[in-house]
C-alpha positions as CSV (number, residue, x, y, z in Angstrom):
1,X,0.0,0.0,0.0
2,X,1.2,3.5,-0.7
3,X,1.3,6.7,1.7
4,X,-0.9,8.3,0.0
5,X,-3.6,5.2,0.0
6,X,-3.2,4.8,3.5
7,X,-4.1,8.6,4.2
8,X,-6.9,8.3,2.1
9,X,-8.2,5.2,4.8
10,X,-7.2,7.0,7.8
11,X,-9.4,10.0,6.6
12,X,-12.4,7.2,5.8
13,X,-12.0,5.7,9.3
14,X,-12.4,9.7,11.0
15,X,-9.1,10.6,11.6
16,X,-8.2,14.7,11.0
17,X,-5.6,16.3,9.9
18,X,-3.8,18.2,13.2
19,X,-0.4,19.5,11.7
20,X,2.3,19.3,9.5
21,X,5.5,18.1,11.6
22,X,9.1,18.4,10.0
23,X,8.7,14.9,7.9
24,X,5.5,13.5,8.9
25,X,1.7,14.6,8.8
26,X,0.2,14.1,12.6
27,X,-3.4,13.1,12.7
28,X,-5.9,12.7,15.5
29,X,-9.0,11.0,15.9
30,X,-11.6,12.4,18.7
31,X,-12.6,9.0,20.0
32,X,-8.9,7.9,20.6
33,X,-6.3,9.2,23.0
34,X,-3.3,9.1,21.1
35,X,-2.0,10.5,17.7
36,X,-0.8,8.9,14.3
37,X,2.2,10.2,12.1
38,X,2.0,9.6,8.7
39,X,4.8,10.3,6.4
40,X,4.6,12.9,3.1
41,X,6.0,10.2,0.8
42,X,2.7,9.9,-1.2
43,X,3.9,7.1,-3.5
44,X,6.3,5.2,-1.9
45,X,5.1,1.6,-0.5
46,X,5.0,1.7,3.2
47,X,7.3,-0.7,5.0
48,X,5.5,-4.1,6.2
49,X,6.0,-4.1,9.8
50,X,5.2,-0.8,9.9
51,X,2.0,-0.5,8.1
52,X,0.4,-3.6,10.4
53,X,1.0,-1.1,13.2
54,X,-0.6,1.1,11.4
55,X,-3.2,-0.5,10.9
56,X,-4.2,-1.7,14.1
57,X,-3.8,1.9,15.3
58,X,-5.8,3.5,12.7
59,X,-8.7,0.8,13.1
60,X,-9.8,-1.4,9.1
C-alpha cells in the first residue's frame, strides 16, 4: 500500500488532519487518546511491519 492510500483510509475511518511536523503529517482521531504520524512520501510503498502497526492503530 502507498502513503498516499493509506491517508486516504485513515481519513475514511475519521481521523483529522492536526499538523504538518518536520517529515511527517500528525493526525488525530476524537474518540482515541493518542495520535498517528504519517509520512509525506505519497507514493512510496510503506514498509511491512510498519504498516500492520498502522493499521491496528488507525482501526480497518
Amino acid at each position: 500500500m502507498k502513503w498516499s492510500e493509506l491517508r486516504t483510509k485513515a481519513e475514511e475511518n475519521g481521523w483529522m488532519f492536526e499538523r504538518h511536523g518536520k517529515k511527517h503529517d500528525i493526525y488525530y482521531h476524537p474518540d482515541k487518546d493518542f495520535k498517528i504520524q504519517l509520512e509525506r512520501h505519497g507514493s512510496q510503498e510503506i514498509r511491512r511491519g510498519l504498516y500492520h502497526d498502522l493499521k491496528k492503530k488507525i482501526g480497518f
